[in-house]
HTML snippet that shows the backbone in 3Dmol.js (N, CA, C, O; Angstrom):
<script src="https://3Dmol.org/build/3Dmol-min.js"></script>
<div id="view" style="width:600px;height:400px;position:relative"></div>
<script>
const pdb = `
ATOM      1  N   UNK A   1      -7.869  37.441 -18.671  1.00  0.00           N
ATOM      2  CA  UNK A   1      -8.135  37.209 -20.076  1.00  0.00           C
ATOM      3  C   UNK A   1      -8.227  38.528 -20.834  1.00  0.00           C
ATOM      4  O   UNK A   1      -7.902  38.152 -21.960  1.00  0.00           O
ATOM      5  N   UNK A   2      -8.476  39.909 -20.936  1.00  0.00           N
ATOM      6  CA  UNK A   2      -8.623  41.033 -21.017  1.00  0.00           C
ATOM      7  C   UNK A   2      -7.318  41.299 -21.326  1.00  0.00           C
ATOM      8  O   UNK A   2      -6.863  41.465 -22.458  1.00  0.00           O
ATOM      9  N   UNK A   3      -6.712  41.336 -20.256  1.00  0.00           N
ATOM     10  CA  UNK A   3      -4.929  41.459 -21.329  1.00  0.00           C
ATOM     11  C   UNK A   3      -5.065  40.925 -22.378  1.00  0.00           C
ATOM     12  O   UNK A   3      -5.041  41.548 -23.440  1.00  0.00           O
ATOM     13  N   UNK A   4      -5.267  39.423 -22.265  1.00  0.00           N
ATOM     14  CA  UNK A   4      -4.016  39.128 -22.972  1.00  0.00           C
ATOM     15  C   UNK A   4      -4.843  39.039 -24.626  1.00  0.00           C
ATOM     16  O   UNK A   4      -4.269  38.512 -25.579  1.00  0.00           O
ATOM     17  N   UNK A   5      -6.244  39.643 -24.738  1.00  0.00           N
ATOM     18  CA  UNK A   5      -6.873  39.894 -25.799  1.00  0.00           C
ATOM     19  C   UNK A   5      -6.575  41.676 -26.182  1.00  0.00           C
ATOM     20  O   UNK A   5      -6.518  42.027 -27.360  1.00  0.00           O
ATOM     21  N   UNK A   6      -6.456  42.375 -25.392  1.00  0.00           N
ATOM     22  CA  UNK A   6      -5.691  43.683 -25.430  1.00  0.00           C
ATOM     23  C   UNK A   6      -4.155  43.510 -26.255  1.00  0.00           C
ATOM     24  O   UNK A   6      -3.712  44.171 -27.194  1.00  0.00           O
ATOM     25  N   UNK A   7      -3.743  42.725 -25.748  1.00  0.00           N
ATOM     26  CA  UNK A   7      -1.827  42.992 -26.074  1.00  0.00           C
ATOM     27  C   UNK A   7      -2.395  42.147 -27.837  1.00  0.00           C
ATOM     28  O   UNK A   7      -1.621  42.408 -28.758  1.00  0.00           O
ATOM     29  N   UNK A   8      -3.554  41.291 -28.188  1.00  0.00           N
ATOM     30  CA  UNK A   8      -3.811  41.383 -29.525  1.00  0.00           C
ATOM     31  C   UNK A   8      -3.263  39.405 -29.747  1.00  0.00           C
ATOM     32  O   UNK A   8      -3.154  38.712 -30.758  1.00  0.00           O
ATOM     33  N   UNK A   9      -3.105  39.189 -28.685  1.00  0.00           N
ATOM     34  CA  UNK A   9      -2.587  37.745 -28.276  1.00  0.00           C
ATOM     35  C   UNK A   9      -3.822  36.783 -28.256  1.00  0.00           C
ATOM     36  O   UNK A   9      -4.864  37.328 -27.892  1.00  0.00           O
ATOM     37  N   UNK A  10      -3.905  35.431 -28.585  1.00  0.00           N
ATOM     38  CA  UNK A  10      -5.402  34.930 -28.625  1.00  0.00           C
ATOM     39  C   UNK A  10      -4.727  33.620 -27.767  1.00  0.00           C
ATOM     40  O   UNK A  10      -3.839  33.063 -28.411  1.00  0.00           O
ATOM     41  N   UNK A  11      -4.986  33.057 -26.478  1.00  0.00           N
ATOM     42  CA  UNK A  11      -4.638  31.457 -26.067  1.00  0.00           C
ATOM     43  C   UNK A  11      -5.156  30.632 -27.570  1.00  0.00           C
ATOM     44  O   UNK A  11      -5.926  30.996 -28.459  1.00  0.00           O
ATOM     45  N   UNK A  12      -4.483  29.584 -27.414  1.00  0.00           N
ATOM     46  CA  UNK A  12      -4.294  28.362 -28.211  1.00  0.00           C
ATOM     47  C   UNK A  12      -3.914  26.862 -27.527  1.00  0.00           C
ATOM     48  O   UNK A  12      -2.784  26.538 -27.162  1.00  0.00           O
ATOM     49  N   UNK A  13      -4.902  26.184 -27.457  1.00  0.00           N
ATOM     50  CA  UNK A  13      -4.418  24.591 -26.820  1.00  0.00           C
ATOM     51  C   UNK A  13      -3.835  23.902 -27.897  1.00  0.00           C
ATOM     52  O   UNK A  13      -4.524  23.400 -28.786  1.00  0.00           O
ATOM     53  N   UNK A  14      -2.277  23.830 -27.868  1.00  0.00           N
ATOM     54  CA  UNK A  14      -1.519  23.644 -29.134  1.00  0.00           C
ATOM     55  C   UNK A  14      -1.548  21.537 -28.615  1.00  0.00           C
ATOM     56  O   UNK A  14      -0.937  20.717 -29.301  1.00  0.00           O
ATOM     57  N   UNK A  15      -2.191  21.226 -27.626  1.00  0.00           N
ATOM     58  CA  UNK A  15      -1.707  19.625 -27.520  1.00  0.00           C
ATOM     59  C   UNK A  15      -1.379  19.633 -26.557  1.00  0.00           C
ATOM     60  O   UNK A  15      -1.276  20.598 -25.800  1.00  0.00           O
ATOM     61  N   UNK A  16      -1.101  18.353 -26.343  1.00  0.00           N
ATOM     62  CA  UNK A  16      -0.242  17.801 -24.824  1.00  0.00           C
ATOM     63  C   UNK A  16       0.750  17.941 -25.008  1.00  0.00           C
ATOM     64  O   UNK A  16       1.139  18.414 -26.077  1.00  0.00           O
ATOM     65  N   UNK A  17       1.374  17.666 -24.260  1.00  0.00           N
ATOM     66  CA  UNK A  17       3.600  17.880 -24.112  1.00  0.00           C
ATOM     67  C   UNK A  17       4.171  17.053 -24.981  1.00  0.00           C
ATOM     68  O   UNK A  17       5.130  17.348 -25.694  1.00  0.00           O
ATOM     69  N   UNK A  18       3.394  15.607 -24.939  1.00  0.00           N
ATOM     70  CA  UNK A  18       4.228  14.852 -26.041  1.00  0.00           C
ATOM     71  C   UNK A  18       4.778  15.734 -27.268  1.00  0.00           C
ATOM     72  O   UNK A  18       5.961  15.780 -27.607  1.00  0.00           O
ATOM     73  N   UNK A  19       3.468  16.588 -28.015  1.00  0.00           N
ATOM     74  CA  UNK A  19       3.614  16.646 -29.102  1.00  0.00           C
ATOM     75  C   UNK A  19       4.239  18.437 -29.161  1.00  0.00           C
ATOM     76  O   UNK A  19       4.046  19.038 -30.217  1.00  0.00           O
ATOM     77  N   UNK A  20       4.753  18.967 -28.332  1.00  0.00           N
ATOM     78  CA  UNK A  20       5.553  19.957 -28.045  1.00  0.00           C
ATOM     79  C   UNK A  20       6.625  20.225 -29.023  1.00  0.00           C
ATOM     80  O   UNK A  20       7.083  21.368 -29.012  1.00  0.00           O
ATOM     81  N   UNK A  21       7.086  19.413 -29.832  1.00  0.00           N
ATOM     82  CA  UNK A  21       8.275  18.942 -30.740  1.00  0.00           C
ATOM     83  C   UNK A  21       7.751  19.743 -31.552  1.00  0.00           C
ATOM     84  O   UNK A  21       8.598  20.476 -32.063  1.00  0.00           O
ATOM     85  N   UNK A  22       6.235  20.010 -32.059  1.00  0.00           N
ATOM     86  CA  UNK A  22       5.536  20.455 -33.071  1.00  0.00           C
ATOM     87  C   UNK A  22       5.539  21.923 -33.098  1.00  0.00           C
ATOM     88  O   UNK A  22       4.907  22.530 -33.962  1.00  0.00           O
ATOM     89  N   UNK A  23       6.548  22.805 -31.755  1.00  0.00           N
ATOM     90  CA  UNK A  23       6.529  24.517 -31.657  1.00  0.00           C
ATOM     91  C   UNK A  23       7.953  24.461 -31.455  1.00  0.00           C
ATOM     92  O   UNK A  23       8.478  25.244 -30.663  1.00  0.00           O
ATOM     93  N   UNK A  24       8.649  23.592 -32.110  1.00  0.00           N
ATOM     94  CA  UNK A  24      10.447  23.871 -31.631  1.00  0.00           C
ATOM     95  C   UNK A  24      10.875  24.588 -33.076  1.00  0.00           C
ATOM     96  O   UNK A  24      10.232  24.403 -34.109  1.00  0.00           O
ATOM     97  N   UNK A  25      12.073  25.444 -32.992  1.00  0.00           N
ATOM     98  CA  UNK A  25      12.379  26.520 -33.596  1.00  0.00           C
ATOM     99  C   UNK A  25      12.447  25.455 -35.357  1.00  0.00           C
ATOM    100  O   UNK A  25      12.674  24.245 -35.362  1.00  0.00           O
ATOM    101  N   UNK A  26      12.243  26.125 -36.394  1.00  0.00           N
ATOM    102  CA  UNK A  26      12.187  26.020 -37.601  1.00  0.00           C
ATOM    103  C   UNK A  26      11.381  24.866 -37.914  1.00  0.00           C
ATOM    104  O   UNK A  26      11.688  23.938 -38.662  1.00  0.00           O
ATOM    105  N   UNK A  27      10.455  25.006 -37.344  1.00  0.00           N
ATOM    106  CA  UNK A  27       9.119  24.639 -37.994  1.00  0.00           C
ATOM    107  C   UNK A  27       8.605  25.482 -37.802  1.00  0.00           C
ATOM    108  O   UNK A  27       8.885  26.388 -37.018  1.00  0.00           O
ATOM    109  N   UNK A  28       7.291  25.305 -38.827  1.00  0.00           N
ATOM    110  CA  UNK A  28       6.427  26.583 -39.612  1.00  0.00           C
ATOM    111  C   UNK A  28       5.236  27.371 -38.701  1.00  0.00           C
ATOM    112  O   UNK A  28       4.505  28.316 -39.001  1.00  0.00           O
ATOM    113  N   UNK A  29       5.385  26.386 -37.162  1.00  0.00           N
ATOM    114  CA  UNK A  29       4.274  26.730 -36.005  1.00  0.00           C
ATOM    115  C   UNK A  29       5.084  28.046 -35.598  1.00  0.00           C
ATOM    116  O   UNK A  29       4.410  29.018 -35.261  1.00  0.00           O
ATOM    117  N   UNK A  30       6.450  28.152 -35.601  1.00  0.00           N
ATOM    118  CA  UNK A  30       7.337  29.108 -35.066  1.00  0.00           C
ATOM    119  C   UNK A  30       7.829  30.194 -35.654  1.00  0.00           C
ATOM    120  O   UNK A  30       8.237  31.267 -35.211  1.00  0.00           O
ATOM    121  N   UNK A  31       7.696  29.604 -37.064  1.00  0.00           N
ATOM    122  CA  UNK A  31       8.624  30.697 -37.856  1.00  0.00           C
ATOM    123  C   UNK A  31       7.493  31.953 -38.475  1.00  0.00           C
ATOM    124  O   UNK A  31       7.783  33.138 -38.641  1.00  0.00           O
ATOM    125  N   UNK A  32       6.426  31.432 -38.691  1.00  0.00           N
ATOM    126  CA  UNK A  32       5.073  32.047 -39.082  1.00  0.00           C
ATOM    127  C   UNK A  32       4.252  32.857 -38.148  1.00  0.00           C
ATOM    128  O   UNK A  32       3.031  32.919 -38.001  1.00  0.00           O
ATOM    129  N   UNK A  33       5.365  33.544 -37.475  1.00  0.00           N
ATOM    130  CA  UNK A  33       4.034  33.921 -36.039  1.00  0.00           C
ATOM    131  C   UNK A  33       2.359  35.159 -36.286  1.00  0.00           C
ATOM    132  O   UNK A  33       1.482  35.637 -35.567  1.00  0.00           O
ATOM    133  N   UNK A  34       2.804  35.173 -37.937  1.00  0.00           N
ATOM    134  CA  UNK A  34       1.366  36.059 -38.498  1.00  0.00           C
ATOM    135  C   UNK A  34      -0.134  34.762 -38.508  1.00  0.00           C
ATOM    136  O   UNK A  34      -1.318  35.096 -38.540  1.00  0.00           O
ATOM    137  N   UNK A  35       0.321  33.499 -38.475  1.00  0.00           N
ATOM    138  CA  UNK A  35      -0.317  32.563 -38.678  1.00  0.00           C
ATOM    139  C   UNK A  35      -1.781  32.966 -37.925  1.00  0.00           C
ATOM    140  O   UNK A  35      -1.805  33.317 -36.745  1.00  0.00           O
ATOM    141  N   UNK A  36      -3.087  32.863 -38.824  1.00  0.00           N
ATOM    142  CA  UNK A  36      -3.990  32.889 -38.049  1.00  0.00           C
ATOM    143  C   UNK A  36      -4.511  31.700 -37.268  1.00  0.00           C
ATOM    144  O   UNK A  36      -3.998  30.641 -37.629  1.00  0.00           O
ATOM    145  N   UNK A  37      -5.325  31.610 -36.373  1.00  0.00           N
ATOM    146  CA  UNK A  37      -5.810  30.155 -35.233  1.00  0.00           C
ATOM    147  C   UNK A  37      -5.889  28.805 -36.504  1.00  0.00           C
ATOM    148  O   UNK A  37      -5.356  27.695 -36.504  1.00  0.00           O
ATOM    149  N   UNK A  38      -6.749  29.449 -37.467  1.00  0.00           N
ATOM    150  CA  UNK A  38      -6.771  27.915 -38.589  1.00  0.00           C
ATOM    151  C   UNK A  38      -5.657  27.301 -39.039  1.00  0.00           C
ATOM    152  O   UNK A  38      -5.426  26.100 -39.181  1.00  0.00           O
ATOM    153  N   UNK A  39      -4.833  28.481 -39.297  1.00  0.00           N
ATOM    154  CA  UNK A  39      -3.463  27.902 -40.354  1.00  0.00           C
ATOM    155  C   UNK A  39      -2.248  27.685 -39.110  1.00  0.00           C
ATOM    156  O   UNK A  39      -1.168  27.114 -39.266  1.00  0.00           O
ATOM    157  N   UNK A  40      -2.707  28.243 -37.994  1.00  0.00           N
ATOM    158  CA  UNK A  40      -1.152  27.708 -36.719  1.00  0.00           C
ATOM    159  C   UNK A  40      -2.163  26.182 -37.143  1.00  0.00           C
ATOM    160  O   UNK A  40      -2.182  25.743 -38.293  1.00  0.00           O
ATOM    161  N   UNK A  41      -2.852  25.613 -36.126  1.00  0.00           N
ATOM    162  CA  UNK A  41      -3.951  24.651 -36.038  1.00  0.00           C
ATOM    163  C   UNK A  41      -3.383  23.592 -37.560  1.00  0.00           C
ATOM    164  O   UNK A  41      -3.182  22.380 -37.489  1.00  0.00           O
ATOM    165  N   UNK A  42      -3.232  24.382 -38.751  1.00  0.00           N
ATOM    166  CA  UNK A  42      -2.802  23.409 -39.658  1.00  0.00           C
ATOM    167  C   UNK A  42      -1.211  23.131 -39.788  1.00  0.00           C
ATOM    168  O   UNK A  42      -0.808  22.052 -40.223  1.00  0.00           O
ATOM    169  N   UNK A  43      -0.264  24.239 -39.359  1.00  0.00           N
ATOM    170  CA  UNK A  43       0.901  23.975 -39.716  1.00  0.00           C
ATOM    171  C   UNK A  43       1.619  23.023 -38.120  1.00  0.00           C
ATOM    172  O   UNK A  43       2.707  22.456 -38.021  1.00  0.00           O
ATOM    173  N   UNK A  44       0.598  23.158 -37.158  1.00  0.00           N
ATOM    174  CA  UNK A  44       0.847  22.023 -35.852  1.00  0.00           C
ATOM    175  C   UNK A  44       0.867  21.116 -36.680  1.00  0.00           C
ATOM    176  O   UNK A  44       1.961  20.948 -37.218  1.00  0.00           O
ATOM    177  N   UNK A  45      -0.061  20.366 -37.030  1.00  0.00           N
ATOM    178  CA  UNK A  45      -0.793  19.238 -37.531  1.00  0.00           C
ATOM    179  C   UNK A  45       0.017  18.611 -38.381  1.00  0.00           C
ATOM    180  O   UNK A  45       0.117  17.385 -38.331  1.00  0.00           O
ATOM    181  N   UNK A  46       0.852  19.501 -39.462  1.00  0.00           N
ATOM    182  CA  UNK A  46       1.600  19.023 -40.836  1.00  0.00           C
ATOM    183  C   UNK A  46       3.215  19.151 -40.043  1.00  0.00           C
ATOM    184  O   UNK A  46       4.329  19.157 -40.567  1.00  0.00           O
ATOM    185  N   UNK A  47       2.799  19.253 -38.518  1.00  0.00           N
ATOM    186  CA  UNK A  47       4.865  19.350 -38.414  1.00  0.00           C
ATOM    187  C   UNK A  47       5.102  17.905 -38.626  1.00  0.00           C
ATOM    188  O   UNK A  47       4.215  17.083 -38.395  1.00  0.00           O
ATOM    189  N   UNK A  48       6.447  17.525 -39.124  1.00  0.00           N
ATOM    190  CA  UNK A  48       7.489  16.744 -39.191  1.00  0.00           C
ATOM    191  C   UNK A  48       8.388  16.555 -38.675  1.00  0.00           C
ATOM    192  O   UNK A  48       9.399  17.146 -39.056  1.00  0.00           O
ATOM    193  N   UNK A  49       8.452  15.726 -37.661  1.00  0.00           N
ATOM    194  CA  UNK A  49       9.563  15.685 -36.711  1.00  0.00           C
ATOM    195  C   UNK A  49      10.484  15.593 -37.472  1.00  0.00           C
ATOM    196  O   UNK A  49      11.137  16.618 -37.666  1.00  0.00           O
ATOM    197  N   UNK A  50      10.780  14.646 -38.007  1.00  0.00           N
ATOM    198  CA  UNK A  50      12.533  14.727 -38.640  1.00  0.00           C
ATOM    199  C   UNK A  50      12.821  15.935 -39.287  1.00  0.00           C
ATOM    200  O   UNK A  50      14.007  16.192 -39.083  1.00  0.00           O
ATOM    201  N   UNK A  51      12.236  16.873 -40.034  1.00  0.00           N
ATOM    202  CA  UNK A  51      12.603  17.839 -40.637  1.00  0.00           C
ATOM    203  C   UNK A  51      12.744  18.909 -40.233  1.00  0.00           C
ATOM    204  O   UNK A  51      12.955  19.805 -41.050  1.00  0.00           O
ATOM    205  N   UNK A  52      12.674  19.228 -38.734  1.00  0.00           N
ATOM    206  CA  UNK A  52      13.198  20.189 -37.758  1.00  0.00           C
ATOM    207  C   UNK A  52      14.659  20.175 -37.415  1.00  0.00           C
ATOM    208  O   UNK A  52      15.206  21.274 -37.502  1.00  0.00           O
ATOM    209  N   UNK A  53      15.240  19.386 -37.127  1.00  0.00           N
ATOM    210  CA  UNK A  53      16.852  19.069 -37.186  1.00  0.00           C
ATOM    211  C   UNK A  53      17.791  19.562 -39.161  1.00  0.00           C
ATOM    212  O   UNK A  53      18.789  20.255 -39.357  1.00  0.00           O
ATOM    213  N   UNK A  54      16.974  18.897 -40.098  1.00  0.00           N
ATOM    214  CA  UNK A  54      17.644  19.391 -40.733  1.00  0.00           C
ATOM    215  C   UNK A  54      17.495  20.684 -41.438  1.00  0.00           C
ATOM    216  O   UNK A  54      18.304  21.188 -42.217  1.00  0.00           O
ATOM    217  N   UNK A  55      15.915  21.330 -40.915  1.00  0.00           N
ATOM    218  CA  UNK A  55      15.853  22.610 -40.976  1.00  0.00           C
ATOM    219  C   UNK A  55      17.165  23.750 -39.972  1.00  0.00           C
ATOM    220  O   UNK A  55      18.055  24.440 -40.466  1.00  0.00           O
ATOM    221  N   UNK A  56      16.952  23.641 -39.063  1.00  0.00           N
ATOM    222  CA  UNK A  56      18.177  23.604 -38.252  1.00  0.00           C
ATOM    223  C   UNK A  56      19.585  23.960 -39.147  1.00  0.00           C
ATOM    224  O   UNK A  56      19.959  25.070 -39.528  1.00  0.00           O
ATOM    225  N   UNK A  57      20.256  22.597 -39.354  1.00  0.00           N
ATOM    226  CA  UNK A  57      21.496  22.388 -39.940  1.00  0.00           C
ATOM    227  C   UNK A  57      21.331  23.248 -41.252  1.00  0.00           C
ATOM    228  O   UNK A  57      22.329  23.848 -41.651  1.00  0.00           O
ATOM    229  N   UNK A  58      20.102  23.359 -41.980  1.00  0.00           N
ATOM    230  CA  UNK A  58      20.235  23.761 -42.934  1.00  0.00           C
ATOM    231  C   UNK A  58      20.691  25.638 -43.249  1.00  0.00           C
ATOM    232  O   UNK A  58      21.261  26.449 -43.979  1.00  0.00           O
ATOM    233  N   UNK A  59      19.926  25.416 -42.075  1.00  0.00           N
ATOM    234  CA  UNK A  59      19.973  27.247 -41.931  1.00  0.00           C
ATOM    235  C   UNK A  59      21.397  27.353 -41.089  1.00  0.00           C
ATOM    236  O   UNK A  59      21.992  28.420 -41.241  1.00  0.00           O
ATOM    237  N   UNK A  60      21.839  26.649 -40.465  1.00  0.00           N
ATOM    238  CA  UNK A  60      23.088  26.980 -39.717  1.00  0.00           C
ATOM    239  C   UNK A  60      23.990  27.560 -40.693  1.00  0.00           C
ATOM    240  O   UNK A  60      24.649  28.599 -40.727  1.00  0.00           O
ATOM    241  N   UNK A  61      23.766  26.248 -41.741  1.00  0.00           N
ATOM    242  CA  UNK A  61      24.824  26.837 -43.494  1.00  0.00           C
ATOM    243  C   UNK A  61      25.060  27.887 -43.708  1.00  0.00           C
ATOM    244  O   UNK A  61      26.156  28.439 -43.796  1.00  0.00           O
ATOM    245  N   UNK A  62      23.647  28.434 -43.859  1.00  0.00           N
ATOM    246  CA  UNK A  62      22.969  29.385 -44.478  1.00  0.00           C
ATOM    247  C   UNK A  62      23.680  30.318 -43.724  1.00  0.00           C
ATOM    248  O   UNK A  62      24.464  31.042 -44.338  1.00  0.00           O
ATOM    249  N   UNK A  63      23.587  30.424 -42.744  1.00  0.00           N
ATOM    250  CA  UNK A  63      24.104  31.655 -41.725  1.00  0.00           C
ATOM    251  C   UNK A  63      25.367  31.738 -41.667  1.00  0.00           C
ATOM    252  O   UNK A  63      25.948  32.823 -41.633  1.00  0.00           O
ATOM    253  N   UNK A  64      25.916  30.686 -41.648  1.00  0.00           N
ATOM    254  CA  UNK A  64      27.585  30.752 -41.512  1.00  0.00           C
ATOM    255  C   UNK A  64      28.640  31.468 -42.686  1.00  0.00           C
ATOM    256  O   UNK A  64      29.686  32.106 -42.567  1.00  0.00           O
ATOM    257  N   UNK A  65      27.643  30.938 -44.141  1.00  0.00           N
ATOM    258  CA  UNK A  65      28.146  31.463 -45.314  1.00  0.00           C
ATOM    259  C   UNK A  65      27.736  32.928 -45.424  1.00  0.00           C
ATOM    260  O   UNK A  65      27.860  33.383 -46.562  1.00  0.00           O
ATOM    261  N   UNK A  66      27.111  34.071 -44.164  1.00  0.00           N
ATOM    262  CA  UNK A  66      26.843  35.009 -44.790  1.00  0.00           C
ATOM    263  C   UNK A  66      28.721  35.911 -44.508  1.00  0.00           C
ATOM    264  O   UNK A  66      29.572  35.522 -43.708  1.00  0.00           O
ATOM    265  N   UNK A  67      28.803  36.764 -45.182  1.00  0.00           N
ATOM    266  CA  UNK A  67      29.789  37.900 -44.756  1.00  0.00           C
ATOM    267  C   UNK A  67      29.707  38.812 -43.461  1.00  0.00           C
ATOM    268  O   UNK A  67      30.482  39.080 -42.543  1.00  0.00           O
ATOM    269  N   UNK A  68      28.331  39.187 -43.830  1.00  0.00           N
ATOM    270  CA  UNK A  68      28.255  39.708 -42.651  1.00  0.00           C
ATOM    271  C   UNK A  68      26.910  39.433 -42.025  1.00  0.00           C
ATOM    272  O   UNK A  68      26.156  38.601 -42.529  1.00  0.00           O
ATOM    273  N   UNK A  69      26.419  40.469 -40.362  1.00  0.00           N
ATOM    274  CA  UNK A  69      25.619  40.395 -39.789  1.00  0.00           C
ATOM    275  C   UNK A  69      24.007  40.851 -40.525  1.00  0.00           C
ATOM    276  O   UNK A  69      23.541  41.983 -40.656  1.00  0.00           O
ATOM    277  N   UNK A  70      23.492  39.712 -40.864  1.00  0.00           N
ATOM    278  CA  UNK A  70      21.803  39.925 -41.485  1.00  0.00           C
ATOM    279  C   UNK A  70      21.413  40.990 -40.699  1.00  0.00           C
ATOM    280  O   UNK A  70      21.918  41.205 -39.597  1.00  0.00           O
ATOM    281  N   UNK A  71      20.137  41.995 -41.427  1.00  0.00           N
ATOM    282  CA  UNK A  71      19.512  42.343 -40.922  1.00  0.00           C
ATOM    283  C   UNK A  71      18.653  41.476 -40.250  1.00  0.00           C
ATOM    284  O   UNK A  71      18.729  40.247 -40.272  1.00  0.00           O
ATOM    285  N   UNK A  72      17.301  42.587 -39.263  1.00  0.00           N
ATOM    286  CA  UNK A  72      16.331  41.192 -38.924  1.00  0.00           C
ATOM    287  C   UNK A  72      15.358  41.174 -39.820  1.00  0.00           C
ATOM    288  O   UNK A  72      14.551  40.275 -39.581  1.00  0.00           O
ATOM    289  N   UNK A  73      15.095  41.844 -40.813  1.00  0.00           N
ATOM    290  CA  UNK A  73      14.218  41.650 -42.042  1.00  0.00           C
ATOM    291  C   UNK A  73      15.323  40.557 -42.868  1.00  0.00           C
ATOM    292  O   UNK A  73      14.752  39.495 -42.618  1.00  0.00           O
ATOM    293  N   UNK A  74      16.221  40.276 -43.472  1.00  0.00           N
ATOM    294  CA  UNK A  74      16.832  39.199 -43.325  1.00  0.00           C
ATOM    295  C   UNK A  74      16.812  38.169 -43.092  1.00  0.00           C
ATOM    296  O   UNK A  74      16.599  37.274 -43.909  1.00  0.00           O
ATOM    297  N   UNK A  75      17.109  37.974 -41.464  1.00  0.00           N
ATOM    298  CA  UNK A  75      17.050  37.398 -41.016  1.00  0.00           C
ATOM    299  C   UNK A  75      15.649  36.395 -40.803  1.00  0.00           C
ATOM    300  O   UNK A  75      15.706  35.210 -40.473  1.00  0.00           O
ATOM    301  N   UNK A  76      14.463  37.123 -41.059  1.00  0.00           N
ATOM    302  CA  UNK A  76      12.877  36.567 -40.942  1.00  0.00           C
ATOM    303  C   UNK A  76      12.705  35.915 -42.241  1.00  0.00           C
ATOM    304  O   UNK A  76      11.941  34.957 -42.353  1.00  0.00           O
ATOM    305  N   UNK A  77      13.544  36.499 -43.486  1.00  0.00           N
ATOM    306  CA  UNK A  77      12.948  36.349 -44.633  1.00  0.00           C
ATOM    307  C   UNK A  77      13.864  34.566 -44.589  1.00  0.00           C
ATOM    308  O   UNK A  77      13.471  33.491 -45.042  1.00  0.00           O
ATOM    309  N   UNK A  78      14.980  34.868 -43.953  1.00  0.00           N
ATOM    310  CA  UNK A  78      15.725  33.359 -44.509  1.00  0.00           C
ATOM    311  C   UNK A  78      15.562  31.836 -43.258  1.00  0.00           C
ATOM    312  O   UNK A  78      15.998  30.687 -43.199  1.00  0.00           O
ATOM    313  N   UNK A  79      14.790  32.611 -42.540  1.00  0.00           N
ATOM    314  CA  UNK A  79      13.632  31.760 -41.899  1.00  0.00           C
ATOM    315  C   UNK A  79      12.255  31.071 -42.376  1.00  0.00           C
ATOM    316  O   UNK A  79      11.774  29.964 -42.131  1.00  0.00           O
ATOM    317  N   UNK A  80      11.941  31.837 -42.924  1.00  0.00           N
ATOM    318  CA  UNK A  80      10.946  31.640 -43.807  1.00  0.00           C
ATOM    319  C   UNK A  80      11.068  30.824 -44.892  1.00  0.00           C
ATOM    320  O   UNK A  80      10.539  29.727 -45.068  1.00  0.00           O
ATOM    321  N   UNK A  81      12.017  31.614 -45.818  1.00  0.00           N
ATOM    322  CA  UNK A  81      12.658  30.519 -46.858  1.00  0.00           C
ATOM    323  C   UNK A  81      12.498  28.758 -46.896  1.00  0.00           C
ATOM    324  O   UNK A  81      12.146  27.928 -47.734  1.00  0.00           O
ATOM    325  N   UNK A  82      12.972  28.743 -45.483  1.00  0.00           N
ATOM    326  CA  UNK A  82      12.988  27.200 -45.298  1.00  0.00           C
ATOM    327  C   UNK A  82      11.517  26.113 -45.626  1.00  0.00           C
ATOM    328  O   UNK A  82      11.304  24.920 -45.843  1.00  0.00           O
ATOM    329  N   UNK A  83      10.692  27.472 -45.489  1.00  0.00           N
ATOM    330  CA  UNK A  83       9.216  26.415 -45.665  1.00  0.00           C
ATOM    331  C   UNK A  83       7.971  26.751 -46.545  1.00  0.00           C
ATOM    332  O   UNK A  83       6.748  26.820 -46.422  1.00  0.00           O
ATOM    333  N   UNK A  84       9.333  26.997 -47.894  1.00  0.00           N
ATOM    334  CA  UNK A  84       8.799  27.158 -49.374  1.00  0.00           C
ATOM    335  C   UNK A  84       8.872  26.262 -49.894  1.00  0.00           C
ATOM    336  O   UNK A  84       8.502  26.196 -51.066  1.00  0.00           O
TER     337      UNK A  84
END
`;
const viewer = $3Dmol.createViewer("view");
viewer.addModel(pdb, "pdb");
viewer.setStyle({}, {cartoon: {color: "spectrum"}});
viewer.zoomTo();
viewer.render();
</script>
């Protein structure tokens, strides 16, 4: 436990497996990783299953229409975007 409070990392019992759906990429449990224990804890809680798929598709757009290769400041910001 000493690590992993060293490396600045805190454990979190995010749920059982069922609800695992609730840390899959573009939802706000994932995309937010500044999130403190209250607000991960709230943006678990407010995921939406259906709106992970078309977060997804949506950003696929997004990415496909660029010219070129995003930065990764970019790249974080149009991650983010999605869950304004």
């Amino acid at each position: 436990m000493r690590l992993l409070d060293e490396s600045g990392f805190a454990p979190f019992d995010a749920g059982v497996l069922a609800d695992a759906w609730r840390q899959q990429p573009m939802d706000d449990a994932r995309l937010l990783p500044e999130l403190s224990l209250g607000d991960l804890e709230k943006a678990l809680a407010a995921g939406d299953r259906s709106e992970a798929p078309r977060n997804r598709d949506r950003q696929m757009d997004r990415f496909a229409a660029l010219t070129s290769a995003p930065t990764l400041e970019a790249t974080v910001e149009l991650n983010r975007s999605l869950h304004r």
